[in-house]
C-alpha positions as CSV (number, residue, x, y, z in Angstrom):
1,X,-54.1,42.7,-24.0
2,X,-52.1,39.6,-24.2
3,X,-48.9,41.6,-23.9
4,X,-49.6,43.3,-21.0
5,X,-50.9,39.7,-19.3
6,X,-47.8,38.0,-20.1
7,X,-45.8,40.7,-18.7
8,X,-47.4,40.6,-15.6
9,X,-47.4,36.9,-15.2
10,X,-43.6,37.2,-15.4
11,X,-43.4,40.1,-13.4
12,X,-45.4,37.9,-10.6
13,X,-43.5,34.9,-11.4
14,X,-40.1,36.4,-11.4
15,X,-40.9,38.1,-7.5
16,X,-42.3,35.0,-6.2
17,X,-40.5,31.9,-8.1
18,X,-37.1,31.1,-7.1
19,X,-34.2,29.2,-9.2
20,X,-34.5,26.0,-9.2
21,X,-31.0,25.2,-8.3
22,X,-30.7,27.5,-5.1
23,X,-33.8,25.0,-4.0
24,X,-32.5,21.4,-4.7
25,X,-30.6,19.4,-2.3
26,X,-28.6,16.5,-2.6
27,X,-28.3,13.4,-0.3
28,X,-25.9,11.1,-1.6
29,X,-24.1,10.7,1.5
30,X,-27.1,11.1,4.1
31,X,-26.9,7.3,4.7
32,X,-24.9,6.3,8.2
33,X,-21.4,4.9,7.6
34,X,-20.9,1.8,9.0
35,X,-17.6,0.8,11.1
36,X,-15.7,-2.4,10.6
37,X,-16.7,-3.7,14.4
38,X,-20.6,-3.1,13.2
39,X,-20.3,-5.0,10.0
40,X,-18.3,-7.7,11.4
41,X,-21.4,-8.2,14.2
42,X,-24.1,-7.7,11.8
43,X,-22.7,-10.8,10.1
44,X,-21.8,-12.5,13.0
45,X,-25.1,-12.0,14.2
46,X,-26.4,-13.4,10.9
47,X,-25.2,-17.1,11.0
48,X,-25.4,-17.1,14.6
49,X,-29.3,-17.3,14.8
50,X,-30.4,-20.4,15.7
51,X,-33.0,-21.1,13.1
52,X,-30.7,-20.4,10.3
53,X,-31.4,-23.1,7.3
54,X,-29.2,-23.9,4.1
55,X,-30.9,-21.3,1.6
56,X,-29.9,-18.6,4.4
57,X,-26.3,-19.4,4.6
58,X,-26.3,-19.3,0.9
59,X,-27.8,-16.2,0.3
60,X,-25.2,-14.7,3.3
61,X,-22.5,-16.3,2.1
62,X,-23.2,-15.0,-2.1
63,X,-23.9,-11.7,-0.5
64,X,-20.5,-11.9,1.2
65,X,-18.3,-12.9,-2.1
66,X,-19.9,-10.0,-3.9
67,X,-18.3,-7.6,-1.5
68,X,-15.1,-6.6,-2.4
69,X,-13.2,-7.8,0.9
70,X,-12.3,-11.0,2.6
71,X,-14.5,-12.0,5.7
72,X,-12.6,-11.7,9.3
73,X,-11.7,-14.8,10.6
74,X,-14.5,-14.9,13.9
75,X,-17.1,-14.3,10.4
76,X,-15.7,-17.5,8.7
77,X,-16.1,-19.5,11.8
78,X,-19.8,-18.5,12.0
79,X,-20.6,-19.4,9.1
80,X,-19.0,-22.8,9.9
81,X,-20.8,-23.5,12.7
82,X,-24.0,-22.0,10.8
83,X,-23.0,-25.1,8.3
84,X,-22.6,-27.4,10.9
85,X,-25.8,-27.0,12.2
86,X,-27.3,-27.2,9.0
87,X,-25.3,-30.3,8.6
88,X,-24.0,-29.0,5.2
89,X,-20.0,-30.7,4.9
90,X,-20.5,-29.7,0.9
91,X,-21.4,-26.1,1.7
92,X,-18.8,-25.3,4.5
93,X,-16.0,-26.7,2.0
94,X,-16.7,-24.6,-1.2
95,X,-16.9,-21.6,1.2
96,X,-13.5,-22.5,2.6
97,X,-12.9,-22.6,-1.3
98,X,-14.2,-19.5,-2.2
99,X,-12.3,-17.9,0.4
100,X,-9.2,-19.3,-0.6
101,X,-9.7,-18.0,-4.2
102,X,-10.2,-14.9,-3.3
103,X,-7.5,-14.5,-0.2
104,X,-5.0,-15.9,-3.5
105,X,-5.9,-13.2,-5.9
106,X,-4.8,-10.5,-2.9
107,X,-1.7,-12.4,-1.8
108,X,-0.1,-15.6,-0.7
109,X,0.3,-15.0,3.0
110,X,-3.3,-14.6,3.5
111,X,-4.8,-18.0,3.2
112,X,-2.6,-19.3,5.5
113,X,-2.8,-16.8,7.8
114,X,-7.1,-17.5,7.8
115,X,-6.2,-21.1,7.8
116,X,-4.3,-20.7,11.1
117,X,-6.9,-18.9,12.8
118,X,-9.4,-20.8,11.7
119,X,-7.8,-24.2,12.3
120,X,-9.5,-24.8,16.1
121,X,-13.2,-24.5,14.7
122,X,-12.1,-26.9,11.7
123,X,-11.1,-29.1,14.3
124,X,-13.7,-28.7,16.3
125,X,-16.5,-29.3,13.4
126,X,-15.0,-32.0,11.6
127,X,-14.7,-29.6,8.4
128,X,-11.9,-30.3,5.7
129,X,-10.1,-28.0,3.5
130,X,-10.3,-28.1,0.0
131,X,-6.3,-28.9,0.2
132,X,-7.5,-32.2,2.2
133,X,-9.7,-33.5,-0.2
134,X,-7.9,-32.5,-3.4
135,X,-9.4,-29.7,-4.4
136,X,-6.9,-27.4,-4.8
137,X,-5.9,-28.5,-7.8
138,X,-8.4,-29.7,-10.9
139,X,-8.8,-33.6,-11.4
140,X,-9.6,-33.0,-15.3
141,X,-8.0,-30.1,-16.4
142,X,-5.6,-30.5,-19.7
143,X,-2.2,-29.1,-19.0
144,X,-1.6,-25.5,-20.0
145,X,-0.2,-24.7,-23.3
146,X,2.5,-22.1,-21.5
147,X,3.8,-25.5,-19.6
148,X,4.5,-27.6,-22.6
């Protein structure tokens, strides 16, 4: 008796069930792609809003030096302006900082490249470079054992 129930439950199971892998689907790549001209306004748009405060531009600006790129120059100057208007001098420098570091690790031409379009809004907002204000190189730091 048991016998002839599991047979049939397989026979009934084996018409009716399908494989699970000629069911399953995968998504990965469902998500929209996003172009260059989108991300560059999404950010834009970010330090552009008018109620922007300190915290904000920080937690844009981290978000930003996770990603593995360097920020178009019209993104820079937003977020300059977004310091300015959060009166933040410290903050807008050790962007411009950051940015250097990592426009450096890619290649020499770029910081000066960012630094020249950049230039007018420095002007413009009163902001210093880290080269202005010494920062470029470390006040404290003992001299490398490879120089001596």
């Amino acid at each position: 008796m048991a016998y002839l129930f599991r047979s049939v439950l397989l026979q009934s199971l084996s018409k009716t069930a399908r494989p699970v892998w000629a069911t399953m689907q995968r998504n990965m790549s469902s998500h929209n792609k996003e172009t260059d001209e989108e991300f560059d306004q999404r950010w834009k748009a970010y330090f552009d809003r008018p109620a922007i405060d300190g915290w904000d531009i920080r937690q844009g600006i981290n978000h930003m030096n996770r990603l593995d790129l360097i920020p178009e120059p019209d993104i820079i100057k937003a977020c300059l302006k977004a310091c300015r208007r959060a009166n933040d001098h410290s903050l807008a420098v050790r962007y411009l900082e950051a940015i250097r570091y990592k426009s450096n690790t890619v290649s020499n031409q770029v910081w000066p490249w960012i630094l020249q379009e950049i230039r007018p809004t420095l002007n413009e907002l009163g902001v210093s470079i880290p080269e202005d204000l010494g920062y470029h190189k470390p006040e404290l730091a003992l001299k490398s054992v490879d120089d001596m």
